[in-house]
C-alpha positions in Angstrom: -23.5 -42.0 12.7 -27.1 -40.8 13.5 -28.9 -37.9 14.9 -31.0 -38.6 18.0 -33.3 -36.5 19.6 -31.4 -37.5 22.7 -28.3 -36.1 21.6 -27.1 -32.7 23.0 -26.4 -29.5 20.3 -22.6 -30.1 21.0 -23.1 -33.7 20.0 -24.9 -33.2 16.5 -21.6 -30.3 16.3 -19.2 -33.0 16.7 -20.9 -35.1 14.3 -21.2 -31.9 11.9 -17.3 -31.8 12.3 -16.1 -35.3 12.0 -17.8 -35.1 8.1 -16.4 -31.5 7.9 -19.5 -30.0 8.1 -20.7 -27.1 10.8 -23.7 -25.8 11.8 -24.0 -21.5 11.0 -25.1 -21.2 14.5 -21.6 -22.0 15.3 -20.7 -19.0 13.7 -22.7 -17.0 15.9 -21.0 -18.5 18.7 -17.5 -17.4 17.7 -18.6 -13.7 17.3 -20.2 -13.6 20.8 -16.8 -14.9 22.2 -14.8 -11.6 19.8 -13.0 -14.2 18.0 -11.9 -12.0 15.4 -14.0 -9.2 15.6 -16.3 -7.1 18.5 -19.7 -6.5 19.1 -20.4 -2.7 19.6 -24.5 -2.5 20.5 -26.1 -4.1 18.0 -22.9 -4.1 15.1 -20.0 -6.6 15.1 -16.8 -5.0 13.6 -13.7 -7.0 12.8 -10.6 -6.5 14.7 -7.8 -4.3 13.5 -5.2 -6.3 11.4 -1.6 -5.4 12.1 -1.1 -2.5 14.3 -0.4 1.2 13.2 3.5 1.7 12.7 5.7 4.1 11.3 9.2 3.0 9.7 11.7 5.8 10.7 14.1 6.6 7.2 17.2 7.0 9.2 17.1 3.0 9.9 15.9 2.2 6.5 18.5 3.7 4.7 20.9 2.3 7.4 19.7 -1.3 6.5 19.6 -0.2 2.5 23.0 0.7 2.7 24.1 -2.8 4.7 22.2 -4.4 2.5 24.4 -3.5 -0.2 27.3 -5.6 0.9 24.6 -8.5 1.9 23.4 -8.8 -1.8 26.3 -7.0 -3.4 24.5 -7.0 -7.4 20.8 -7.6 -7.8 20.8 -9.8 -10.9 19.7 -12.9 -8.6 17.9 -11.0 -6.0 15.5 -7.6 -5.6 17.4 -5.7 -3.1 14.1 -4.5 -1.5 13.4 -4.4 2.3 10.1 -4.5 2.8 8.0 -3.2 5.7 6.6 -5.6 8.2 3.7 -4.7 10.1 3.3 -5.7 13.8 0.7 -8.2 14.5 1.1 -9.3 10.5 3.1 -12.3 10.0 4.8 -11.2 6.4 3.1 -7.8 5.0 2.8 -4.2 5.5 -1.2 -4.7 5.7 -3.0 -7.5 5.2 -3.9 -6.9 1.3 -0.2 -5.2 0.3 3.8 -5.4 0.4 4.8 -2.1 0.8 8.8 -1.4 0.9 11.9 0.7 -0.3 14.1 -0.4 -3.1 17.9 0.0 -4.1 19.6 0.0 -7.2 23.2 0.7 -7.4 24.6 2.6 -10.4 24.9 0.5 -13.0 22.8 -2.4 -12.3 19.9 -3.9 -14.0 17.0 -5.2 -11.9 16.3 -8.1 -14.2 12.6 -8.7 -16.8 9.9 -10.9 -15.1 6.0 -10.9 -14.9 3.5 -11.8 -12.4 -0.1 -11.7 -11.2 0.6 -9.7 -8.6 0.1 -6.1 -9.7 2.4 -2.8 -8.5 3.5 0.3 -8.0 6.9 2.4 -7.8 7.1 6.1 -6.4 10.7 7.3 -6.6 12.8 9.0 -4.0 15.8 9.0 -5.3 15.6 9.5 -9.0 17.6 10.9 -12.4 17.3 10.9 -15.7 19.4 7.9 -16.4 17.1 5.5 -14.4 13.9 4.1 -16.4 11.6 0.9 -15.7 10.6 -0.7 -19.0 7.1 -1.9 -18.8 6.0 -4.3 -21.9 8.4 -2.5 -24.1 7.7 0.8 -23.1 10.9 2.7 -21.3 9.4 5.0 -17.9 11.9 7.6 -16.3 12.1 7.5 -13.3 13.0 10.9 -11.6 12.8 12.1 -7.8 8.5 11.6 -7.1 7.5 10.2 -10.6 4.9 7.3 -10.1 5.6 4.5 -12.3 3.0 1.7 -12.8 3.4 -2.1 -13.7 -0.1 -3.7 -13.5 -0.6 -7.9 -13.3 0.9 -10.0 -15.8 3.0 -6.3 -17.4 7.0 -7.6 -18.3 9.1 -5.1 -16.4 12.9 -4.5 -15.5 14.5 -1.8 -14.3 17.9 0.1 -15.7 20.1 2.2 -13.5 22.4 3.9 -15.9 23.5 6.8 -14.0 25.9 7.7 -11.8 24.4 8.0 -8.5 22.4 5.0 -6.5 18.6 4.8 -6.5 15.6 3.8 -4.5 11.8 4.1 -4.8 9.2 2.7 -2.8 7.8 -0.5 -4.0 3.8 -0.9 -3.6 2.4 -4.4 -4.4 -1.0 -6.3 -3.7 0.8 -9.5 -3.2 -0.6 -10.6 0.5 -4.1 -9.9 -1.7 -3.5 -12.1 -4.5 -1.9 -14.5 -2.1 -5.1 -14.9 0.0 -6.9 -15.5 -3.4 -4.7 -18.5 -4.2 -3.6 -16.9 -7.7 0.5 -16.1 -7.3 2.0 -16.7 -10.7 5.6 -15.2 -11.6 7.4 -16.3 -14.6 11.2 -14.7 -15.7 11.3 -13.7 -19.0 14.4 -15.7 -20.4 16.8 -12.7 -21.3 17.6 -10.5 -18.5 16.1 -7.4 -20.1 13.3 -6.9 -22.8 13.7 -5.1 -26.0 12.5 -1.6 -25.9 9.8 -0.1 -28.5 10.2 2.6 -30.1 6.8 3.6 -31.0 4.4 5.7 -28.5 2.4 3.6 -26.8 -1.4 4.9 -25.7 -1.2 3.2 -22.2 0.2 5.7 -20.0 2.3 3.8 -17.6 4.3 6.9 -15.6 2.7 9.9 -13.7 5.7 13.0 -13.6 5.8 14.7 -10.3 5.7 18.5 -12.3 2.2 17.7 -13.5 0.8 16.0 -10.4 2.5 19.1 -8.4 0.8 21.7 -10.7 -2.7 19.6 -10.5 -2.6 19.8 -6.5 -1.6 23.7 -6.2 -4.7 23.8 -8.6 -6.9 22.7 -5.2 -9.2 25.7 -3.9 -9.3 25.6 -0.9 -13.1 25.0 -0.3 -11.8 21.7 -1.3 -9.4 21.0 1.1 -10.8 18.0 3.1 -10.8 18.2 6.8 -9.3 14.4 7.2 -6.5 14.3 4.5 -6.3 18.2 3.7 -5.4 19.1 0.0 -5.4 15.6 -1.7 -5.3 14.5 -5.5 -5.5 11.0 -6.7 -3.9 9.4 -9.3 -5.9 8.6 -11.8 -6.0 6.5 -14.8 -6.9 8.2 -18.3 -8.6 6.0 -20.1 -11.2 5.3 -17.3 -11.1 8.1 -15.0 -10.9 5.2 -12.1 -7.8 4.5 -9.9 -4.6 3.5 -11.9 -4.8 -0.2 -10.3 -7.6 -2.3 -9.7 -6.4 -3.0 -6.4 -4.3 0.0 -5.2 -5.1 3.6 -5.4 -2.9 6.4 -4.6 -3.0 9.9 -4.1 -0.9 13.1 -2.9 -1.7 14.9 0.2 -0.9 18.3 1.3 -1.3 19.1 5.1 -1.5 23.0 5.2 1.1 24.1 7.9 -1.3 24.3 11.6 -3.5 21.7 10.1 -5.4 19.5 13.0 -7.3 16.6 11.0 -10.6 15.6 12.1 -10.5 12.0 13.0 -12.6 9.3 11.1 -12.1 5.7 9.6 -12.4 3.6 6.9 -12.5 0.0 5.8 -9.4 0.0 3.2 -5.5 0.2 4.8 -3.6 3.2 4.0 0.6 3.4 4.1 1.7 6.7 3.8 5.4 8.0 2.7 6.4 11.4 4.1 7.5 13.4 0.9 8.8 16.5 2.7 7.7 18.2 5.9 6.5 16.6 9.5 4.1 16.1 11.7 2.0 13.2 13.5 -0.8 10.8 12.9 -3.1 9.4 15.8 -4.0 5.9 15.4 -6.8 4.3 17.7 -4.9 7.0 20.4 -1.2 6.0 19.8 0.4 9.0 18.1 2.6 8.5 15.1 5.8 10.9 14.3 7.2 11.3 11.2 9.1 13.7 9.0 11.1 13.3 5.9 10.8 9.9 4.0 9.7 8.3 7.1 6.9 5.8 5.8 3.6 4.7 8.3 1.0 2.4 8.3 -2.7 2.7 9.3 -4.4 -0.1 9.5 -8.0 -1.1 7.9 -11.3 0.7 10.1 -8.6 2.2 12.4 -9.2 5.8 13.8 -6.8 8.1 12.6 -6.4 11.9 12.4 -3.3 14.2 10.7 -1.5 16.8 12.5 0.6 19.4 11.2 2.2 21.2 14.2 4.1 23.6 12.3 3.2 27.6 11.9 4.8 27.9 8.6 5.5 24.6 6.1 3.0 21.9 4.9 4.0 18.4 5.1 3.1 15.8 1.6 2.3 12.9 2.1 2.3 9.8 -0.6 -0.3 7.2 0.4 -1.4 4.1 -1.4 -5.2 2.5 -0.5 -6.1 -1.1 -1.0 -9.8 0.8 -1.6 -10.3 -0.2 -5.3 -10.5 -3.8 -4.6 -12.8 -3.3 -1.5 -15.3 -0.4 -3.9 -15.3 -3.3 -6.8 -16.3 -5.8 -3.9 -18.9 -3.4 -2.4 -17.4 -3.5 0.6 -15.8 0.1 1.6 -17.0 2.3 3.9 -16.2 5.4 5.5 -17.2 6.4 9.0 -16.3 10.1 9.2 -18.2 11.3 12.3 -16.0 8.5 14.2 -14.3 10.0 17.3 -12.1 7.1 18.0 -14.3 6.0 21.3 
């Protein structure tokens, strides 16, 4: 098969094709038809993946408590729901999982490793309930953050009396897309435990985080996310996962967020308080563990309609992967038009 200068464009394309081969120009072609994105003047932007969603808690724990009699111990299975996005065929955004699990008293949520990297934030927590990361034993009490980063052994112990849940954070659709999913179980359903201090600090305790965030003048106070502290990991002063950041946000009470954007996904969990989010003009309620998704370069803006009590908000950003890719941005003078 030859080229001929007879031949039409769309004949030297099918020629391209049949040796799986395509012309850039092609490319161009598929952004002027919006296939997957949308010219505005003279930029093209990508379309929105998934659409903005909010996961009221009075059906979640509904479904956590069903689920209990579907998967009645979770030695064979996680007994996490996780939150589907709509418009996304399996994830919460297109780069992380982002659910709520359960672990009865008891149980033991048994040791395995993978590439996929995560995060725990408790709602339901005690004394008796740990994760043990590579040896090292992590309590878990109501809004600690507990880390276990790629390739870290991990299992978790409910020994109390009372169930448990935290919300699970993982970059699996991420790791997915880059064709690198590896899980193996560790043999023995739980690791031993050291006993030694280990200098990789592996759990964040809500007191300290709390006292850090109170510590916020505020001239600080940011007029898109209000009061906001990140966690951050001590040994590099960068996020605590090279793919997911996470921070705490406090919306004064009467706070009306400006509105901007950003390329990196945000899921929010709704510690204590209410209030609304507007995403791309379709308003978000939420209030007390209700959990809500905005999706990458989506227009957003915080509300906090009452007179008298701030709302705190979790959130977990897929930002660190995009800012070691060179590829975040921020548009904060973006009026959602």
């Amino acid at each position: 098969m030859s080229y001929s200068k007879g031949d039409s464009l769309e004949a030297f394309n099918a020629k391209l094709a049949a040796a799986h081969m395509r012309g850039q120009w092609t490319s161009d072609e598929a952004r002027d038809a919006g296939q997957g994105g949308t010219w505005r003047g003279e930029a093209w932007e990508p379309h929105l993946r998934g659409e903005p969603y909010v996961w009221k808690w009075a059906q979640t724990e509904a479904f956590l408590r069903e689920s209990c009699d579907a998967i009645p111990e979770s030695f064979t299975a996680r007994r996490s729901l996780i939150f589907q996005a709509p418009g996304l065929p399996r994830s919460t955004t297109h780069t992380m999982n982002v659910g709520v699990q359960l672990i009865k008293p008891g149980e033991l949520a048994w040791t395995h490793r993978h590439t996929i990297s995560a995060l725990r934030f408790v709602i339901e927590g005690h004394p008796d309930l740990f994760t043990v990361v590579d040896g090292q034993p992590c309590t878990m009490c109501d809004n600690d953050l507990v880390l276990t980063p790629n390739w870290h052994w991990h299992d978790h112990h409910n020994n109390g009396d009372g169930r448990a849940l935290w919300l699970d954070v993982l970059d699996g659709p991420l790791v997915s897309a880059l064709n690198q999913t590896v899980f193996e179980n560790y043999g023995d359903s739980q690791q031993p435990v050291r006993n030694e201090p280990t200098p990789t600090v592996m759990r964040f305790a809500w007191g300290e985080m709390e006292k850090r965030l109170a510590a916020i003048p505020d001239s600080e106070v940011s007029p898109h996310d209000g009061r906001t502290i990140d966690y951050l990991d001590a040994q590099t002063g960068g996020p605590v996962l090279r793919t997911i950041g996470a921070a705490i946000q406090a919306l004064p009470a009467g706070f009306k967020g400006a509105p901007h954007r950003h390329s990196s996904s945000t899921v929010h969990l709704v510690i204590r308080g209410a209030g609304r989010t507007e995403v791309e003009g379709k308003e978000l309620e939420w209030r007390a563990r209700d959990c809500f998704v905005i999706p990458a370069w989506a227009s957003h803006a915080h509300m906090n309609d009452s007179s008298s009590e701030e709302a705190l908000l979790f959130s977990v950003t897929d930002a660190p992967a995009l800012e070691a890719l060179g590829l975040h941005r921020q548009d904060s003078a973006h009026n959602g038009h």
